[in-house]
ChimeraX commands (.cxc) that place a marker at each C-alpha (Angstrom):
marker #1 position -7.83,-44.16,-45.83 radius 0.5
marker #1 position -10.99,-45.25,-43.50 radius 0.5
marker #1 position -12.34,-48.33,-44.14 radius 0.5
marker #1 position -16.26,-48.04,-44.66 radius 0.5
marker #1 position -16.75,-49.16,-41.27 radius 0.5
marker #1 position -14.56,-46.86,-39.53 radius 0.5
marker #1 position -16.28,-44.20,-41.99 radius 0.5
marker #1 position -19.79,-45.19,-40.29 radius 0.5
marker #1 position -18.60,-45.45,-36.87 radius 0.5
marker #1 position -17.01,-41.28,-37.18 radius 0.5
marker #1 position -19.80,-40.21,-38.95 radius 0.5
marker #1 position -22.19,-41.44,-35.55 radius 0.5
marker #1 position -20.44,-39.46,-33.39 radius 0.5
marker #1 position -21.89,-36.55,-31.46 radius 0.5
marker #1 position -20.28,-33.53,-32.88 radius 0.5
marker #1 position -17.95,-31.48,-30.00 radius 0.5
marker #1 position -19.84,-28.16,-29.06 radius 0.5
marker #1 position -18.04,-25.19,-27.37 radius 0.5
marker #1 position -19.78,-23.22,-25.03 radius 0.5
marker #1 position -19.47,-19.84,-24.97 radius 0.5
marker #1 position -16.39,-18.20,-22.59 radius 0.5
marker #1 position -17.08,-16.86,-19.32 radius 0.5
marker #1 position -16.24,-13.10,-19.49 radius 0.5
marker #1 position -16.36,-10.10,-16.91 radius 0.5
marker #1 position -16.02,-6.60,-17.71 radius 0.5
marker #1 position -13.52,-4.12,-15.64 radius 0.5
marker #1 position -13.87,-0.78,-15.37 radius 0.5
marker #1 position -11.04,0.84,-15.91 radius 0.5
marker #1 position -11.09,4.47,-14.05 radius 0.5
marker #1 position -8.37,6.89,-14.35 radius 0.5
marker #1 position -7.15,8.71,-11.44 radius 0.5
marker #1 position -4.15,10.36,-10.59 radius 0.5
marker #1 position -1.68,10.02,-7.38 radius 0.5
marker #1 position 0.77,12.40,-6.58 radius 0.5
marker #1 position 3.22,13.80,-3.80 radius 0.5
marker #1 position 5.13,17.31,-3.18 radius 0.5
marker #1 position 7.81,18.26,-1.25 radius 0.5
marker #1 position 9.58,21.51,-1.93 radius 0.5
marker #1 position 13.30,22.94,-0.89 radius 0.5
marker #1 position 14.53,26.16,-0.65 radius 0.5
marker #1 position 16.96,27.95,-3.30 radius 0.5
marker #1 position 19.36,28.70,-0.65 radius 0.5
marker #1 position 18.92,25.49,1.03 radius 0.5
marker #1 position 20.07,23.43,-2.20 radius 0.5
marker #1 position 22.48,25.90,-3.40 radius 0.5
marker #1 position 24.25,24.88,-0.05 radius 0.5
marker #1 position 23.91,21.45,0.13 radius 0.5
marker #1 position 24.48,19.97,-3.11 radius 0.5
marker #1 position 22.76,16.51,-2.41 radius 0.5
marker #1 position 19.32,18.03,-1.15 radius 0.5
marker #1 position 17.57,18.13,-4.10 radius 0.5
marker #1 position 18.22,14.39,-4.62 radius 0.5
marker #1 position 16.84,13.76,-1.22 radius 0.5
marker #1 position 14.03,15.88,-1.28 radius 0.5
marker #1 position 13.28,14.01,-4.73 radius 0.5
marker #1 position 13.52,10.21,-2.78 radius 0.5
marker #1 position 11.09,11.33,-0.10 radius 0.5
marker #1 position 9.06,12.64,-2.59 radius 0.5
marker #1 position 8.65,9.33,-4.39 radius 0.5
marker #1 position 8.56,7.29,-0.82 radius 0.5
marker #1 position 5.92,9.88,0.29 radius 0.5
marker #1 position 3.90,8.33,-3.43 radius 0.5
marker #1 position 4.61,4.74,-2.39 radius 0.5
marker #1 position 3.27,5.44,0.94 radius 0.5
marker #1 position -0.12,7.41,-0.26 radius 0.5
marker #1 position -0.40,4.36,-2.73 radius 0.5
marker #1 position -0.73,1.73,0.60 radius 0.5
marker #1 position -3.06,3.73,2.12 radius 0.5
marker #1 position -5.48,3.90,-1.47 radius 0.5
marker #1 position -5.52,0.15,-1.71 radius 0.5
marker #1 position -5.30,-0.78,1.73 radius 0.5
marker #1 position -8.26,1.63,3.39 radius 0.5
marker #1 position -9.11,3.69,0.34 radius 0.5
marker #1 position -12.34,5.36,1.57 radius 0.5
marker #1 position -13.95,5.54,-1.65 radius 0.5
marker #1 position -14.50,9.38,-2.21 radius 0.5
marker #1 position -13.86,10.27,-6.48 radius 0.5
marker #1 position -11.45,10.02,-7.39 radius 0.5
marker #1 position -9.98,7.62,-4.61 radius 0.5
marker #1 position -11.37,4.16,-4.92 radius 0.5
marker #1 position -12.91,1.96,-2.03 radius 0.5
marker #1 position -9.69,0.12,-0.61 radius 0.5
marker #1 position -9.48,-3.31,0.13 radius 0.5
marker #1 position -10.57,-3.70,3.85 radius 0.5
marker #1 position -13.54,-2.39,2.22 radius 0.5
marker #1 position -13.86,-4.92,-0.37 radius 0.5
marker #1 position -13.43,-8.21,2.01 radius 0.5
marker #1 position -16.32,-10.41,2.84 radius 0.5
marker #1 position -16.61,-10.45,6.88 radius 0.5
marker #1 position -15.45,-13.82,7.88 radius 0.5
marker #1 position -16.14,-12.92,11.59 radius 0.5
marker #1 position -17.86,-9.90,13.25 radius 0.5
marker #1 position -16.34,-8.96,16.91 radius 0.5
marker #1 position -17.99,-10.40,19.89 radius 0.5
marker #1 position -19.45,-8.44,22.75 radius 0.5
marker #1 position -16.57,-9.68,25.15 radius 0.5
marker #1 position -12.28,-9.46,24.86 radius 0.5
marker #1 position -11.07,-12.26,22.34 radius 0.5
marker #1 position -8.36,-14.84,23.77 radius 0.5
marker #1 position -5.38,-16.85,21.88 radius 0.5
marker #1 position -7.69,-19.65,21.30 radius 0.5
marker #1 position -11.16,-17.97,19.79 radius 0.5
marker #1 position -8.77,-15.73,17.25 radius 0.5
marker #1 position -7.20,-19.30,16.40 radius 0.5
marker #1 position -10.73,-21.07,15.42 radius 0.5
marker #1 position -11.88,-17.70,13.76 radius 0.5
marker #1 position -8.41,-17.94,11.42 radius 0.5
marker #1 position -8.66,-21.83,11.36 radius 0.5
marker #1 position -12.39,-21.26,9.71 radius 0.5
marker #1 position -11.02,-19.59,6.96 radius 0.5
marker #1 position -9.78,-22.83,5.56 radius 0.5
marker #1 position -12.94,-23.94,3.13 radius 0.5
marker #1 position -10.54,-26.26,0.85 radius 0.5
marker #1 position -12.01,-23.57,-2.31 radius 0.5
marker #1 position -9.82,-20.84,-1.63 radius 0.5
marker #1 position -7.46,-22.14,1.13 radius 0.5
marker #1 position -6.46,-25.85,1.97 radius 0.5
marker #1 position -3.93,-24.99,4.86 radius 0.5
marker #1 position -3.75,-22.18,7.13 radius 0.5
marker #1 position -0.12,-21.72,4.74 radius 0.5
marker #1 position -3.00,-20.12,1.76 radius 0.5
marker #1 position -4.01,-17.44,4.25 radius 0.5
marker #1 position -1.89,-13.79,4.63 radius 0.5
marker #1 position -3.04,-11.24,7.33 radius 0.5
marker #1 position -2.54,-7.28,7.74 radius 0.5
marker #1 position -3.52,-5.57,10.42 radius 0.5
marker #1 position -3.15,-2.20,12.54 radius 0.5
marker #1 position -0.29,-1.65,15.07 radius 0.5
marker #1 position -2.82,-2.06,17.99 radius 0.5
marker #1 position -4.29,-5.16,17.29 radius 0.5
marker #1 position -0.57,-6.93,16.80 radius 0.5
marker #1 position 0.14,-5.03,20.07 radius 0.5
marker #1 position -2.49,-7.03,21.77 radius 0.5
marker #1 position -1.70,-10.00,19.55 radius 0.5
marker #1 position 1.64,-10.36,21.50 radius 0.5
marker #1 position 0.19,-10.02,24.95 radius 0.5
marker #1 position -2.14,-13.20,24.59 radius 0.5
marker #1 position -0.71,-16.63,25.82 radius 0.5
marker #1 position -2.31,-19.94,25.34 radius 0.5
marker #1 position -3.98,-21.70,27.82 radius 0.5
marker #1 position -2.53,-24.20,30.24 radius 0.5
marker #1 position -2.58,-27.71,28.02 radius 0.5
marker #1 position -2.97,-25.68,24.58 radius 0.5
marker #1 position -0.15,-26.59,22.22 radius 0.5
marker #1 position 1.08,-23.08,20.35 radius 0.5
marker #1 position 3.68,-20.48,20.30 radius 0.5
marker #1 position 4.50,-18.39,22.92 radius 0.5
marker #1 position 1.95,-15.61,22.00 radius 0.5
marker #1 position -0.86,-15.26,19.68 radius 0.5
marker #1 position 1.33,-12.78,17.40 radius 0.5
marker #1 position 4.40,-15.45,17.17 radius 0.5
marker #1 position 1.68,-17.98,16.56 radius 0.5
marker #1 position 0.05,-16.08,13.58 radius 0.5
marker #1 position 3.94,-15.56,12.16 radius 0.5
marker #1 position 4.74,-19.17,13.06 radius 0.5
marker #1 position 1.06,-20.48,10.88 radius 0.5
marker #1 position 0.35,-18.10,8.19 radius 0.5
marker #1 position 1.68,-17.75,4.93 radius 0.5
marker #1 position 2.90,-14.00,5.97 radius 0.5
marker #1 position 1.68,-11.25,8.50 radius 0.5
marker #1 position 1.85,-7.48,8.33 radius 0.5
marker #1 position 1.36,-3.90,10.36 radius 0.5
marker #1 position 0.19,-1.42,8.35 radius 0.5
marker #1 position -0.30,1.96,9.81 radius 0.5
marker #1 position -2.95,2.41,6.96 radius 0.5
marker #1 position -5.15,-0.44,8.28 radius 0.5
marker #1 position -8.26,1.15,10.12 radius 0.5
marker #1 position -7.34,1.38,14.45 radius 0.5
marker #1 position -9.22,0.36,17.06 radius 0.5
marker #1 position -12.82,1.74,17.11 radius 0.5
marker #1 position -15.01,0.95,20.28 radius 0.5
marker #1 position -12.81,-2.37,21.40 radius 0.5
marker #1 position -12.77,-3.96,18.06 radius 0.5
marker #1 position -10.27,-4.50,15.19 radius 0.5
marker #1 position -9.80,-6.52,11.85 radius 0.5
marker #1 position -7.81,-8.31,10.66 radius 0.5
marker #1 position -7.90,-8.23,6.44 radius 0.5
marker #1 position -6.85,-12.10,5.29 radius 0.5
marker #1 position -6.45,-12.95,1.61 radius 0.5
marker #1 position -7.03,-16.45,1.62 radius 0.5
marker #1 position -5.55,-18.57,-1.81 radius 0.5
marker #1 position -3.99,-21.49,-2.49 radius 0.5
marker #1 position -2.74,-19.62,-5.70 radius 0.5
marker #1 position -0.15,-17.19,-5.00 radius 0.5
marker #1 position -1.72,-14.12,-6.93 radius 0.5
marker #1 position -2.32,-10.50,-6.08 radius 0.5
marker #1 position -5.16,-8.42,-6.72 radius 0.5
marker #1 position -4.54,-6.98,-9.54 radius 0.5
marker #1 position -3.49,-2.89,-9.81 radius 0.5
marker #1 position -2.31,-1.87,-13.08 radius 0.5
marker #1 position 0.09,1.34,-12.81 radius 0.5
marker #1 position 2.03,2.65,-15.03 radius 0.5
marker #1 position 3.52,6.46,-16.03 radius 0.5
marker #1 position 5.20,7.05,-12.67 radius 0.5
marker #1 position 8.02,9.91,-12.75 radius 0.5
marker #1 position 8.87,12.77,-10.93 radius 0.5
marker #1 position 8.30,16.45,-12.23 radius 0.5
marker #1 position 11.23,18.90,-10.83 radius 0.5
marker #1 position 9.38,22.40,-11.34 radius 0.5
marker #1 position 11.45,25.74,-10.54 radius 0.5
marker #1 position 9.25,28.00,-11.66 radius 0.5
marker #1 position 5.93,27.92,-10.09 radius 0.5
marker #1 position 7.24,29.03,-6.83 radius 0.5
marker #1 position 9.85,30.78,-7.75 radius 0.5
marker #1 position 9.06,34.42,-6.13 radius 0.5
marker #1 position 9.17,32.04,-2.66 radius 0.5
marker #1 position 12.42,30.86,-3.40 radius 0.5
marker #1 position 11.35,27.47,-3.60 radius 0.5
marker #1 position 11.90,24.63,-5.99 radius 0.5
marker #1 position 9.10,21.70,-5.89 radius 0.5
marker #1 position 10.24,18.29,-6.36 radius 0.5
marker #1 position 6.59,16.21,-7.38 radius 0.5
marker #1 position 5.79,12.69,-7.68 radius 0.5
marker #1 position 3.66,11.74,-9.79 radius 0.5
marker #1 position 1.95,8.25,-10.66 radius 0.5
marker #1 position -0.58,9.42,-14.15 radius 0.5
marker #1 position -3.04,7.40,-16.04 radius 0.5
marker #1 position -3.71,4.94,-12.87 radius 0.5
marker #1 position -5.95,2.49,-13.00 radius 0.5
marker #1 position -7.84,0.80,-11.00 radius 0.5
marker #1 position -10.22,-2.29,-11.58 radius 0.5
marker #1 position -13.91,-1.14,-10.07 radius 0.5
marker #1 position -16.44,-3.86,-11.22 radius 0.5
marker #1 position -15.52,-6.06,-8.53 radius 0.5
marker #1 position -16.42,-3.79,-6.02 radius 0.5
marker #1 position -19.61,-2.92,-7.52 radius 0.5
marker #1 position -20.81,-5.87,-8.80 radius 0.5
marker #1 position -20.21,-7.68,-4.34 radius 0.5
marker #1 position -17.01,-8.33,-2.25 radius 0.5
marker #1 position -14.10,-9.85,-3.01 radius 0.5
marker #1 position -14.49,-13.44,-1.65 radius 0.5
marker #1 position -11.05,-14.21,-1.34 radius 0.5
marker #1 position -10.44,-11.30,0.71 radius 0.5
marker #1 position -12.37,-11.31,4.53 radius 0.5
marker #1 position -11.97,-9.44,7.87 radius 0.5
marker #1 position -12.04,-10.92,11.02 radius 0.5
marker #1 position -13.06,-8.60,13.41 radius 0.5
marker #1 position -11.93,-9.24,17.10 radius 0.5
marker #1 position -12.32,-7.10,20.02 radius 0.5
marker #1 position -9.25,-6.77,21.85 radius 0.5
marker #1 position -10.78,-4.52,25.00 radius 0.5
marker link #1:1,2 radius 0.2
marker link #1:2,3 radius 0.2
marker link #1:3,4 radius 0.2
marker link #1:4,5 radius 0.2
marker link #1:5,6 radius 0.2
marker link #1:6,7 radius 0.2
marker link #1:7,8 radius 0.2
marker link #1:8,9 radius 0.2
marker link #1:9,10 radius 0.2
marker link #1:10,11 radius 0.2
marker link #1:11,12 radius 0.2
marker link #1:12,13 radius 0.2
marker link #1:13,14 radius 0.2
marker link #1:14,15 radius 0.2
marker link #1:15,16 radius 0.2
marker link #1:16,17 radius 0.2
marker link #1:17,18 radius 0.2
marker link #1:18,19 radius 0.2
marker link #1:19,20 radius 0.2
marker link #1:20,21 radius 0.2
marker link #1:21,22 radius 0.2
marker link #1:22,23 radius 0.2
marker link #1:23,24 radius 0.2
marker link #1:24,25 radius 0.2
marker link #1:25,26 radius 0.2
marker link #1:26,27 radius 0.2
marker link #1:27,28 radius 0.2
marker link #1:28,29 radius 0.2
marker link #1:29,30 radius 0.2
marker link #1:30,31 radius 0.2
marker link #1:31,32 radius 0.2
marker link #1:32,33 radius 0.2
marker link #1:33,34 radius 0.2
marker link #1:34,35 radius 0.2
marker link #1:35,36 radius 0.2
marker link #1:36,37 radius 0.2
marker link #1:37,38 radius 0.2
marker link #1:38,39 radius 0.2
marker link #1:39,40 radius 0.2
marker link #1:40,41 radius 0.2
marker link #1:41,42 radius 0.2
marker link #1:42,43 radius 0.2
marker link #1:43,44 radius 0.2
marker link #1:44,45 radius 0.2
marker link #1:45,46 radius 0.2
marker link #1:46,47 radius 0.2
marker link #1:47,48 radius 0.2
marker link #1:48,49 radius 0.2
marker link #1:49,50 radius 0.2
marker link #1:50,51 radius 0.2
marker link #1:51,52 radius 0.2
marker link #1:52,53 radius 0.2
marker link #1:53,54 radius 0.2
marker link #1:54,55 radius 0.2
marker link #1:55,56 radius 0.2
marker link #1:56,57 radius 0.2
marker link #1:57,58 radius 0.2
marker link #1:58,59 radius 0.2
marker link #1:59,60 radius 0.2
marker link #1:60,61 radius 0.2
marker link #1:61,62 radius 0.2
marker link #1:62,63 radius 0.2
marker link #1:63,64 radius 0.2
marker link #1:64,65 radius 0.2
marker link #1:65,66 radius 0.2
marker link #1:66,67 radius 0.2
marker link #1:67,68 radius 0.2
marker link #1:68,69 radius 0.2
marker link #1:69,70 radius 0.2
marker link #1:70,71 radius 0.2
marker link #1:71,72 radius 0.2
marker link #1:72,73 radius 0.2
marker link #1:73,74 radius 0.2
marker link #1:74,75 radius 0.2
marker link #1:75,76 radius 0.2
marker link #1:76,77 radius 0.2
marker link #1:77,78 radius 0.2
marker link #1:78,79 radius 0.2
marker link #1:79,80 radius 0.2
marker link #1:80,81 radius 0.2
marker link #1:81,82 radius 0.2
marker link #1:82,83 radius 0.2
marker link #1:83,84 radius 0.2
marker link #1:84,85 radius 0.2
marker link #1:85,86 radius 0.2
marker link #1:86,87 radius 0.2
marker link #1:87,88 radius 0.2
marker link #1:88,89 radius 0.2
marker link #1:89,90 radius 0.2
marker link #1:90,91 radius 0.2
marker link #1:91,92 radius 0.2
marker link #1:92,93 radius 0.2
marker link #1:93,94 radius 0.2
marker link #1:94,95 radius 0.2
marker link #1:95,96 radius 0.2
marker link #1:96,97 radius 0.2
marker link #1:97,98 radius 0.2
marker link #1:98,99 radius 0.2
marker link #1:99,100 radius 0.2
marker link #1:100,101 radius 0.2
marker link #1:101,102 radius 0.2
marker link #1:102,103 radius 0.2
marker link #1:103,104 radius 0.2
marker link #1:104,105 radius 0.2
marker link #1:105,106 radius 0.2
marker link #1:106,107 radius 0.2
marker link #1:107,108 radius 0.2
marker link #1:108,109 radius 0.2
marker link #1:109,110 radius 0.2
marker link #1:110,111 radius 0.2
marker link #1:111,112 radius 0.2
marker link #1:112,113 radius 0.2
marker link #1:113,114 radius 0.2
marker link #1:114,115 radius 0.2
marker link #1:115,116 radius 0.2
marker link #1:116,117 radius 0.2
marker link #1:117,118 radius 0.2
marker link #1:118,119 radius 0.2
marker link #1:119,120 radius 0.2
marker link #1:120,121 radius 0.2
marker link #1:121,122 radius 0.2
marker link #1:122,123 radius 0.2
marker link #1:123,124 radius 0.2
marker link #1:124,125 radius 0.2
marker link #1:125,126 radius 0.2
marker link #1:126,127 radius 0.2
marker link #1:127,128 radius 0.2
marker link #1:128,129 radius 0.2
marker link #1:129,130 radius 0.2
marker link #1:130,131 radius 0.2
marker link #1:131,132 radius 0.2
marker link #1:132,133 radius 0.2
marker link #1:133,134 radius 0.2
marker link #1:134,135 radius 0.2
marker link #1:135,136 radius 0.2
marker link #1:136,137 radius 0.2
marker link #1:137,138 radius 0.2
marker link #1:138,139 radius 0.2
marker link #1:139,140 radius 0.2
marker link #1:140,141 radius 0.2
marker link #1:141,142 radius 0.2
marker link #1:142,143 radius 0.2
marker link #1:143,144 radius 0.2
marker link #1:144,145 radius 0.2
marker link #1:145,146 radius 0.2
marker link #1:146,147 radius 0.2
marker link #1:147,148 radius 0.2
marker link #1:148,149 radius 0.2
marker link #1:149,150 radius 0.2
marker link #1:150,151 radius 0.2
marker link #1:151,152 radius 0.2
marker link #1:152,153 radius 0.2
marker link #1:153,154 radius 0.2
marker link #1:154,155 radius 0.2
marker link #1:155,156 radius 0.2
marker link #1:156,157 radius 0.2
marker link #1:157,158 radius 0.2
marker link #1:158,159 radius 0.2
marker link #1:159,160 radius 0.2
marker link #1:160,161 radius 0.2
marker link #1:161,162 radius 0.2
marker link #1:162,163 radius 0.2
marker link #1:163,164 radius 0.2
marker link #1:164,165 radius 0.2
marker link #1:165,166 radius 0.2
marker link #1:166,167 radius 0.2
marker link #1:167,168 radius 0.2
marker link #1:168,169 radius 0.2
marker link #1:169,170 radius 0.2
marker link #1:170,171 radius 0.2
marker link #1:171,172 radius 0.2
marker link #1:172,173 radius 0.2
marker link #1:173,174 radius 0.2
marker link #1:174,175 radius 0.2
marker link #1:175,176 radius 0.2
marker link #1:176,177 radius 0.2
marker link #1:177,178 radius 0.2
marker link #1:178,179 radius 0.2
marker link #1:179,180 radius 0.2
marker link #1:180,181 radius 0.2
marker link #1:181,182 radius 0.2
marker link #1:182,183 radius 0.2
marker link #1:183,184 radius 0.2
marker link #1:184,185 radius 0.2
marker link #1:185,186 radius 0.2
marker link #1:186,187 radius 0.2
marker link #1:187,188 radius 0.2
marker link #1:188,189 radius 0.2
marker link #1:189,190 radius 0.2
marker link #1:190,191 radius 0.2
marker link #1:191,192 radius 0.2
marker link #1:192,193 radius 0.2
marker link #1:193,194 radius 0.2
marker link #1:194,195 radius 0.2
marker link #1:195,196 radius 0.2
marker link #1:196,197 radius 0.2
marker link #1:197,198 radius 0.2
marker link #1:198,199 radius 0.2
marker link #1:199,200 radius 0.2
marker link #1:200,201 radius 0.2
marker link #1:201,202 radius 0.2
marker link #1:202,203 radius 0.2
marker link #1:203,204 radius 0.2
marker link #1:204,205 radius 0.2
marker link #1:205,206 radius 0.2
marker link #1:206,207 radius 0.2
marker link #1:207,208 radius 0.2
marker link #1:208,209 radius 0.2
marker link #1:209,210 radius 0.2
marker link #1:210,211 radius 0.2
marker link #1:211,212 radius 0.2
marker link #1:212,213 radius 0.2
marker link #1:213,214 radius 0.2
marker link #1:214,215 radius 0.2
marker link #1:215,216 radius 0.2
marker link #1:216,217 radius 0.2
marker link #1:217,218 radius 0.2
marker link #1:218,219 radius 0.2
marker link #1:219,220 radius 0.2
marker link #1:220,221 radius 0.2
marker link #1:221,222 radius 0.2
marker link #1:222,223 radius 0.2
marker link #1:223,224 radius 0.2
marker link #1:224,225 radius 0.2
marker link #1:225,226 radius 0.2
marker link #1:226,227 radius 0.2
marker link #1:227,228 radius 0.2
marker link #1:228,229 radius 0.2
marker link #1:229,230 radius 0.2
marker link #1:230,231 radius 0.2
marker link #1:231,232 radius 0.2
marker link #1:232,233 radius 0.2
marker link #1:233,234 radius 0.2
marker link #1:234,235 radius 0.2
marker link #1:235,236 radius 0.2
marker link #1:236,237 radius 0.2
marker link #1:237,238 radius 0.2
marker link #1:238,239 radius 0.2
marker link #1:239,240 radius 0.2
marker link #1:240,241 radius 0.2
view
């Protein structure tokens, strides 16, 4: 029981108010992704394991289609804008050929201390050609690093990747897509339904069976996109000559 003092002193307090929550919508668009590959009656009534490969490339031929959506997605219905698309531009490519040491301060200004405190918060992808040239630039006489800019990038970074999906060399230049975090998260693709349909009917008066792949009700968060980029994700764009 509160004395009459204590009683005064709780009823002069300010009484807690709770501000309303933050809240974003997401569109939610269903698409579809699929992949096909077909085998001949007379090809899997003599080899008795075909259909099961046919089936695995089939479902590797989805997982690849799926990188290229989310990685360069061009944005046509019902494909969504992928996410080299999304990114902020950190850096736009210069007029002249990039060395070891400009790529370095272009990947070293990615560090704000909001999104990324070390150059450990920051993961890279980028096409075959620009981790090509990557590995032919040395630093300079009296600059501390690895042997090449590539081996420096895998030495620095939290993790580095070639993906044939990420956009090639247009006019000299190239980008690299960073996603810079101190919190280990993903952008978010929600997925679900994937199986594969075996159909031996459709093409039966070919002789064929088709094996199909098939990733339904997919969906894909939009609003971001729409609403400006994705500020954890930025390219830097270099030109490599």
């Amino acid at each position: 029981m509160l004395d009459a003092s204590a009683r005064a002193e709780v009823a002069a307090l300010t009484p807690l108010t709770v501000d309303a929550a933050t809240t974003f919508d997401v569109d939610l668009q269903p698409v579809r992704v699929t992949a096909n590959r077909g085998v001949t009656l007379e090809a899997d009534a003599e080899y008795s394991q075909l259909g099961e490969l046919v089936a695995d490339d089939a479902m590797s031929a989805l997982d690849d289609q799926l990188e290229a959506l989310i990685v360069n997605g061009d944005g046509t219905a019902p494909n969504w804008t992928g996410l080299y698309s999304r990114a902020g531009a950190a850096h736009a490519g210069e007029s002249s050929e990039d060395s070891y040491a400009t790529v370095v301060g272009y990947l070293d200004a990615l560090i704000d201390g909001v999104y990324g405190a070390t150059l450990r918060d920051v993961r890279a992808i980028m096409p075959a050609d620009l981790w090509a040239w990557a590995a032919t630039k040395s630093p300079a006489s009296g600059l501390a690093g690895e042997s090449n800019l590539a081996d420096w990038m895998v030495q620095n970074l939290d993790g580095v990747a070639v993906s044939a999906h990420a956009p090639a060399k247009a006019s000299s230049k190239a980008k690299i897509l960073c996603r810079v975090g101190m919190v280990p998260k993903a952008y978010a693709y929600p997925l679900w339904s994937q199986r594969l349909v075996f159909d031996d009917v459709t093409a039966a008066g070919v002789g064929r069976k088709v094996f199909a792949a098939v990733l339904a009700n997919f969906h894909v968060p939009q609003k971001a996109a729409k609403a400006g980029k994705r500020d954890d994700f930025r390219t830097v764009e270099l030109n490599i000559g």
